[in-house]
GURO-677146 format. One record per residue (C-alpha): x, y, z; residue in one letter. Coordinates in nm, 3 decimals, decimal comma, always signed. Layout:
N
+---------+---------+---------+------+
:       u :       v :       w : resn :
+---------+---------+---------+------+
:       X :       Y :       Z :    A :
...
+---------+---------+---------+------+
//
This chain:
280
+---------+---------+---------+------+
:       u :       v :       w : resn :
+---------+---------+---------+------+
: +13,819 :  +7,901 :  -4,985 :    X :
: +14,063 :  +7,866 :  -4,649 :    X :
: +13,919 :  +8,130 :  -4,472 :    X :
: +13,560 :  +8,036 :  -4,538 :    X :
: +13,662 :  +7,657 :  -4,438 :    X :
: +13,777 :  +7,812 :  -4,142 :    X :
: +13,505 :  +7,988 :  -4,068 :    X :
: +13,211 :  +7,691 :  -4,177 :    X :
: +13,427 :  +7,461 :  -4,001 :    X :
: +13,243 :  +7,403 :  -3,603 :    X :
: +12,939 :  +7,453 :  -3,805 :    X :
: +13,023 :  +7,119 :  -4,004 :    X :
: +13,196 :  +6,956 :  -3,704 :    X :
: +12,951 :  +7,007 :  -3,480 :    X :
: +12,659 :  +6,711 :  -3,589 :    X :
: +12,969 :  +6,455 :  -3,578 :    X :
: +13,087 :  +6,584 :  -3,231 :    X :
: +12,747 :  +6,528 :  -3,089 :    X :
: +12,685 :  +6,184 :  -3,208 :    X :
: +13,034 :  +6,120 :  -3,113 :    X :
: +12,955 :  +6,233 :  -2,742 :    X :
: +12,620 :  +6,102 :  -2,691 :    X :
: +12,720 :  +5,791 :  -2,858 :    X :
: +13,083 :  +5,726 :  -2,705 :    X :
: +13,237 :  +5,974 :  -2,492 :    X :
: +12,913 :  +5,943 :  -2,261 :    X :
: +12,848 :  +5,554 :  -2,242 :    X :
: +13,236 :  +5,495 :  -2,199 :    X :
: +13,254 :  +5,774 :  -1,857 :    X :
: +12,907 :  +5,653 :  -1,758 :    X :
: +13,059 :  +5,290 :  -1,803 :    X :
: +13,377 :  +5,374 :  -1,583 :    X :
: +13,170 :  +5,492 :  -1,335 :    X :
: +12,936 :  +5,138 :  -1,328 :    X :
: +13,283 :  +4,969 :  -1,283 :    X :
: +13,322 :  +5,117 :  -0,969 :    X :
: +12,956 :  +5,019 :  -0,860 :    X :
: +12,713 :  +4,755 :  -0,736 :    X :
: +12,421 :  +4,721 :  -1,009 :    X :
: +12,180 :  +4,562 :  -1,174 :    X :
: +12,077 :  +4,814 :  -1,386 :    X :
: +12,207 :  +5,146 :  -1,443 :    X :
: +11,918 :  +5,301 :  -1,220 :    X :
: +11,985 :  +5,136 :  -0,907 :    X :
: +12,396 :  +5,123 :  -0,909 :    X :
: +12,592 :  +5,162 :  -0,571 :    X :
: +12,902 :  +5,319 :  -0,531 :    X :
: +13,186 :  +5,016 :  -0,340 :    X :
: +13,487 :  +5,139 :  -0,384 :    X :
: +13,741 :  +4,916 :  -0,576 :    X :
: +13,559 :  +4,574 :  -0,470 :    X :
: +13,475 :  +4,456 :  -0,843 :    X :
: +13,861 :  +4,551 :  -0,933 :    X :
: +13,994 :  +4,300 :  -0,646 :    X :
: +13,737 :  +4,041 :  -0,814 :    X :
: +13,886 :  +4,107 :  -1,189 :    X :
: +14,226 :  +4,005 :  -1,052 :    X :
: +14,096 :  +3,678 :  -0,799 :    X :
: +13,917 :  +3,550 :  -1,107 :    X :
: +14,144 :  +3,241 :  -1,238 :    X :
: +13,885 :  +3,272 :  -1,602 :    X :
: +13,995 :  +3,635 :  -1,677 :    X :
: +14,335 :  +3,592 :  -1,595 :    X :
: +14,361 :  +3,236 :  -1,800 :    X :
: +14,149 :  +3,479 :  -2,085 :    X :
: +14,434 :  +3,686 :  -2,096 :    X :
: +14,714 :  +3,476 :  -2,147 :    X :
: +14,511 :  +3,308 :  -2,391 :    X :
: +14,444 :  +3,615 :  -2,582 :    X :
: +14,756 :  +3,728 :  -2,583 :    X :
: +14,887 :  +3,403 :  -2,720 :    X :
: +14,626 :  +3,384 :  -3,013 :    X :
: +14,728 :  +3,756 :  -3,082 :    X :
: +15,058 :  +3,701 :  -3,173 :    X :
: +15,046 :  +3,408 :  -3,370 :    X :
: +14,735 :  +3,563 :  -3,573 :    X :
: +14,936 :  +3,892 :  -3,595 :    X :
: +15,238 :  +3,724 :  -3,756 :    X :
: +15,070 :  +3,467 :  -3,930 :    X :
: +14,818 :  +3,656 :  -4,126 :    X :
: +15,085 :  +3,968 :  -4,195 :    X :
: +15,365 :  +3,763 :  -4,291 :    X :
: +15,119 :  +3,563 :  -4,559 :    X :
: +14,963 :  +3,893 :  -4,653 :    X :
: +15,254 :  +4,034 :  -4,769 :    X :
: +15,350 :  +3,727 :  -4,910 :    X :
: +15,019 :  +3,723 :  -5,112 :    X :
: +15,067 :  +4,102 :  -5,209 :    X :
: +15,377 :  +4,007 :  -5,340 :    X :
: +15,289 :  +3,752 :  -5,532 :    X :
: +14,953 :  +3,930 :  -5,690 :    X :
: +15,217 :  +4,268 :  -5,768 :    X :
: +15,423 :  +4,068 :  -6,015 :    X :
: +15,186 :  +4,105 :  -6,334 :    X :
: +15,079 :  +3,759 :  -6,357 :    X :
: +14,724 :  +3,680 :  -6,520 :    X :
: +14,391 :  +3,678 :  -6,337 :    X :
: +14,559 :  +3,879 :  -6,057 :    X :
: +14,217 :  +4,116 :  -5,996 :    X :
: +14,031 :  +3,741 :  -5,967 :    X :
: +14,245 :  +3,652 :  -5,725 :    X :
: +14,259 :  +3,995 :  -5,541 :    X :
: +13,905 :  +4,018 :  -5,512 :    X :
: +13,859 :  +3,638 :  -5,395 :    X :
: +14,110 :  +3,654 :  -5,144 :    X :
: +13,933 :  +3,961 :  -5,045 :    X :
: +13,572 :  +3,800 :  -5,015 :    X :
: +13,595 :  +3,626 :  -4,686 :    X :
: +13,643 :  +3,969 :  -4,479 :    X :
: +13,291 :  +4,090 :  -4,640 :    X :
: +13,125 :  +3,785 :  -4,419 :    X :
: +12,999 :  +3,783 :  -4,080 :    X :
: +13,169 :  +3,644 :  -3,797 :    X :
: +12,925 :  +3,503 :  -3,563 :    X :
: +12,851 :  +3,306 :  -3,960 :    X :
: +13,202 :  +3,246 :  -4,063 :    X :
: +13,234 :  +3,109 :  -3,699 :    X :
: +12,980 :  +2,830 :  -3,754 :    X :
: +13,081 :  +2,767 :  -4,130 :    X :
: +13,433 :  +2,677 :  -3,999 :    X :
: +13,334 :  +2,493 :  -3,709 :    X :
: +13,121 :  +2,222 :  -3,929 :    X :
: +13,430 :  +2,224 :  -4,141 :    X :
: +13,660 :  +2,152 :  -3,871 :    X :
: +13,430 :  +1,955 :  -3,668 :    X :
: +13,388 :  +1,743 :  -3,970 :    X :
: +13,771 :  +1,677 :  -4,020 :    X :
: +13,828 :  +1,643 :  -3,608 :    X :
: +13,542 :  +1,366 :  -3,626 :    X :
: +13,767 :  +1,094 :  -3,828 :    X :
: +13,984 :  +1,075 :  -3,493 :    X :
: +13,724 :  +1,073 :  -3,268 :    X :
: +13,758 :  +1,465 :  -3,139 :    X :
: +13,618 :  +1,779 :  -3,204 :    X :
: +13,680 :  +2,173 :  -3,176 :    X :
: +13,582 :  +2,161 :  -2,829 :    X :
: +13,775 :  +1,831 :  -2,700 :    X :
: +14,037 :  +2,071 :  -2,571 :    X :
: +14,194 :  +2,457 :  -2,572 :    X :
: +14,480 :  +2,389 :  -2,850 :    X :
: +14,218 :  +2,269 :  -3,081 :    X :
: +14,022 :  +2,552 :  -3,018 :    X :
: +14,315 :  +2,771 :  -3,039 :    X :
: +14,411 :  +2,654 :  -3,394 :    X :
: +14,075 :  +2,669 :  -3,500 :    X :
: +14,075 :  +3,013 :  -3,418 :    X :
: +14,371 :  +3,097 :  -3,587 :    X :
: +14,285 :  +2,948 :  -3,925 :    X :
: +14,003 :  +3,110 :  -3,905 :    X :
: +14,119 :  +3,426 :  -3,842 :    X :
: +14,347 :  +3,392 :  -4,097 :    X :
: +14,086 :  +3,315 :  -4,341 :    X :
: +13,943 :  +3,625 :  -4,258 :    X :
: +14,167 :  +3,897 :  -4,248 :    X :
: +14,472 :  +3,771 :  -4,478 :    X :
: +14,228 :  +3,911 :  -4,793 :    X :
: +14,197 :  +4,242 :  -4,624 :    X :
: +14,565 :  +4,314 :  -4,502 :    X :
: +14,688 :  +4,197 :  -4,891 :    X :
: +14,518 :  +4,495 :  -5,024 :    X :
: +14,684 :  +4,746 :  -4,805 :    X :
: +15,004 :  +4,562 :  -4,909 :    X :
: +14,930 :  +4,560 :  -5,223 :    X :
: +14,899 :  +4,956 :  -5,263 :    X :
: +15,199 :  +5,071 :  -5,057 :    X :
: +15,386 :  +4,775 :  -5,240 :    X :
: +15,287 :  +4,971 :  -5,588 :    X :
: +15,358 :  +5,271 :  -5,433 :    X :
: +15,734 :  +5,205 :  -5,449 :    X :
: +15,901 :  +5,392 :  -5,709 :    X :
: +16,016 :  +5,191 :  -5,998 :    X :
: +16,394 :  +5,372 :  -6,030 :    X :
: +16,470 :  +5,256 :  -5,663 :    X :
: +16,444 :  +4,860 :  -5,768 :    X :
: +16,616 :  +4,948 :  -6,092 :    X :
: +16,927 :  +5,111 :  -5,919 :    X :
: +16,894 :  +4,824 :  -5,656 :    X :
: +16,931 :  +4,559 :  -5,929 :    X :
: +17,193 :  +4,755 :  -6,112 :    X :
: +17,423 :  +4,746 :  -5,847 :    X :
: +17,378 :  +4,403 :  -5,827 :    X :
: +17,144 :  +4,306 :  -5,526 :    X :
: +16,999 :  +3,979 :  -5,581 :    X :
: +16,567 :  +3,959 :  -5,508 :    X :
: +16,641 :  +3,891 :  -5,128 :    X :
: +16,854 :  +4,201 :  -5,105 :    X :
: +16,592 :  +4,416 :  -5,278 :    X :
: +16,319 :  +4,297 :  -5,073 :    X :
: +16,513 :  +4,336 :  -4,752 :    X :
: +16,646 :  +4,684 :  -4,771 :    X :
: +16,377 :  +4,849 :  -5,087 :    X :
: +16,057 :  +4,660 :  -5,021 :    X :
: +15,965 :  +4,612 :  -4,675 :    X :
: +16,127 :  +4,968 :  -4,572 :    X :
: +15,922 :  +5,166 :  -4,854 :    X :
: +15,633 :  +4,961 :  -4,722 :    X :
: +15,666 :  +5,013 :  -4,328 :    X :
: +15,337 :  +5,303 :  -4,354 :    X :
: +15,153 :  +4,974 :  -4,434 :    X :
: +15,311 :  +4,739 :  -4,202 :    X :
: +15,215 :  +4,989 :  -3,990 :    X :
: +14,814 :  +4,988 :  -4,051 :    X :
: +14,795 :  +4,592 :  -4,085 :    X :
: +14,967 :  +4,528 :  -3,761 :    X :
: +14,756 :  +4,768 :  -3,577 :    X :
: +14,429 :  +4,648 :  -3,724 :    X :
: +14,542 :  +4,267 :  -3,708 :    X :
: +14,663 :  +4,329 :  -3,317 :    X :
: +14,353 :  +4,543 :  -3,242 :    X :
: +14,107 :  +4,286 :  -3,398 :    X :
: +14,259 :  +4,006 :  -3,260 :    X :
: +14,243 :  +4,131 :  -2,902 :    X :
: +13,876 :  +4,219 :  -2,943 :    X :
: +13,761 :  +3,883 :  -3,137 :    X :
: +13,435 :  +3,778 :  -2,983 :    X :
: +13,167 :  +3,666 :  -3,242 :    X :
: +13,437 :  +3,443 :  -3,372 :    X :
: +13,511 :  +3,278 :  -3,050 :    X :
: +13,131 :  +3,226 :  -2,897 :    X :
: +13,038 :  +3,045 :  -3,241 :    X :
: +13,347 :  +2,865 :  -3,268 :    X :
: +13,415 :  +2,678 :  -2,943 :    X :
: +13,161 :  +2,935 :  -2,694 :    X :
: +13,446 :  +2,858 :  -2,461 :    X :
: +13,473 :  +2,529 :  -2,417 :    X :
: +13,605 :  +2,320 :  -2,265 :    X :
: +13,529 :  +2,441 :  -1,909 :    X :
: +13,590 :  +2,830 :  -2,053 :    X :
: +13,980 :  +2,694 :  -2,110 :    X :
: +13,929 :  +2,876 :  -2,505 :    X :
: +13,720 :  +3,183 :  -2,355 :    X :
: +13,914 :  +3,495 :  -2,519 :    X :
: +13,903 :  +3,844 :  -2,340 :    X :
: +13,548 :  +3,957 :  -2,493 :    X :
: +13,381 :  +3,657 :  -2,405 :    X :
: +13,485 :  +3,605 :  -2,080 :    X :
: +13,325 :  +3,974 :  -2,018 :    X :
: +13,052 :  +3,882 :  -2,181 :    X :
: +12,972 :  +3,579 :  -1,980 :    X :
: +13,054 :  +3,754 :  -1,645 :    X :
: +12,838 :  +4,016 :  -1,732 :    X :
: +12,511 :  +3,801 :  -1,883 :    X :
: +12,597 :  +3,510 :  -1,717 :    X :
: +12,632 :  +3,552 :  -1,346 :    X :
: +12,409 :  +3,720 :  -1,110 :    X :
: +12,534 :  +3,965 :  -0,904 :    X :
: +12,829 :  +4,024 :  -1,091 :    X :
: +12,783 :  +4,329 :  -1,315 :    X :
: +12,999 :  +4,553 :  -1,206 :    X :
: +13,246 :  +4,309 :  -1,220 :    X :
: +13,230 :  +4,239 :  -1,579 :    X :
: +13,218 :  +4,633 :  -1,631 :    X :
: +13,550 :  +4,677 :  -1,414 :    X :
: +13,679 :  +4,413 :  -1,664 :    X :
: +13,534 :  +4,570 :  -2,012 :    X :
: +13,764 :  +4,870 :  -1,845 :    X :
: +14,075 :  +4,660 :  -1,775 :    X :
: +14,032 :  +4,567 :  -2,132 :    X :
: +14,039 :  +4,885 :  -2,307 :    X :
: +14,351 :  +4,981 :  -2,075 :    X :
: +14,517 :  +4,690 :  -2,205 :    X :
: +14,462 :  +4,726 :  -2,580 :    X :
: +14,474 :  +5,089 :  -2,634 :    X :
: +14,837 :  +5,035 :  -2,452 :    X :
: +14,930 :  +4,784 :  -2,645 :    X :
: +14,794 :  +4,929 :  -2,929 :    X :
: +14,969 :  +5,237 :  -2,884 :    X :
: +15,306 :  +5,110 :  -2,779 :    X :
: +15,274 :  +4,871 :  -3,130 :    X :
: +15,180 :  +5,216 :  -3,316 :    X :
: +15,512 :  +5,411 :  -3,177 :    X :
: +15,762 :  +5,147 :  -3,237 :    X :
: +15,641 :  +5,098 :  -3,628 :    X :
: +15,616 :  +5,450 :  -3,674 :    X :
: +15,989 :  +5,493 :  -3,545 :    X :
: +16,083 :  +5,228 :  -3,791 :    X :
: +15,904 :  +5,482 :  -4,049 :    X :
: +16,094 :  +5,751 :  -3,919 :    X :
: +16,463 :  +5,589 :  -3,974 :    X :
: +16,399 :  +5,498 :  -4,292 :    X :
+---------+---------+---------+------+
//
């Protein structure tokens, strides 16, 4: 059976590695290349040099979209892991109607965002509206309206993963734990969360990851106002891209920035949690 995987195996490979090229690996180099180039459609580009870089970096929106991104990222990050695991706790100790409440908390991540984004704006709106104010009356209420909702979204999802590397935990290690007299806080401190660091792991990367890319979210939430002051990362590419003449290649030079910046965060996130893996 291992030789004749072996041998079957390009065969099988080779559909996926297609798709994967003609799909990916040839937009993405075709799209670094635009980046470098004056265009208005992929026909007609120019070659300039490292003009719409020197843009990227004068532009006060992208640079404001960044520290704004980066701001929402790690309060989401902490936020919705710390109340995951919190959750996953909670829904591990046996009590009744836990697969009710699993699969509620759960149901928000199966909706839409561009539709989640309006839902929770005519919430919010609707709450901001008693004090005169809205979503959009400045960037902090924009911000926090982000986060809940993000929250919303992805707490359902990252309990789950909790949930099964919290179950994967070998019973006799809590038992000794206890024997030997460690009180709850001492179990979950030194058994828990370091038998549950491969799923710290995961959730971290897909919470940092997801919050760095958040777009539908963000244009149906707030679209950026005020004045593009709660314009995330995607949406600030988006709109220099769509939205203003001329400047094409500069939103591609920033799409590139972009996926610098979060496959090295990304990455860098990845190694230190896996380390943590690795000592315990």
């Amino acid at each position: 059976m291992e030789k004749a995987i072996k041998r079957y195996f390009p065969i099988f490979v080779l559909p996926t590695m297609i798709a994967f090229t003609l799909g990916f690996i040839i937009p993405f180099a075709e799209g670094v290349y635009l980046s470098f180039c004056k265009f208005t459609t992929v026909n007609d580009a120019k070659f300039i040099g490292l003009s719409n870089y020197a843009k990227v970096f004068k532009d006060s929106t992208f640079v404001h979209a960044f520290w704004y991104t980066a701001a929402f990222t790690v309060v989401s990050v902490i936020l919705i892991n710390v109340l995951a695991f919190a959750v996953a706790l909670l829904l591990t100790k046996g009590i009744k109607g836990t697969n009710v409440f699993r699969t509620v908390f759960f149901m928000p991540n199966l909706i839409g965002g561009i539709v989640l984004g309006y839902i929770w704006q005519l919430l919010l709106n609707g709450i901001l509206m008693k004090f005169s104010r809205t979503l959009t009356y400045s960037s902090t209420f924009g911000f926090w309206g982000l986060v809940i909702l993000m929250c919303w979204q992805q707490i359902g999802y990252m309990m789950i993963i909790y949930i099964a590397g919290i179950q994967n935990i070998p019973g006799e290690l809590i038992e000794a734990a206890e024997i030997d007299g460690a009180t709850k806080r001492q179990v979950l401190k030194s058994v828990t969360i370091p038998m549950v660091m491969p799923s710290i792991t995961v959730c971290t990367f897909l919470t940092l990851t997801n919050s760095f890319k958040l777009f539908d979210q963000n244009l149906a939430l707030t679209n950026g106002e005020p004045s593009k002051m709660s314009e995330m990362l995607a949406l600030n590419i988006f709109t220099t891209f769509y939205g203003r003449a001329g400047y094409e290649g500069v939103g591609q030079a920033k799409a590139v920035i972009f996926f610098i910046l979060v496959a090295a965060i990304a990455l860098t996130q990845n190694y230190l949690t896996r380390r943590k893996e690795v000592q315990q």
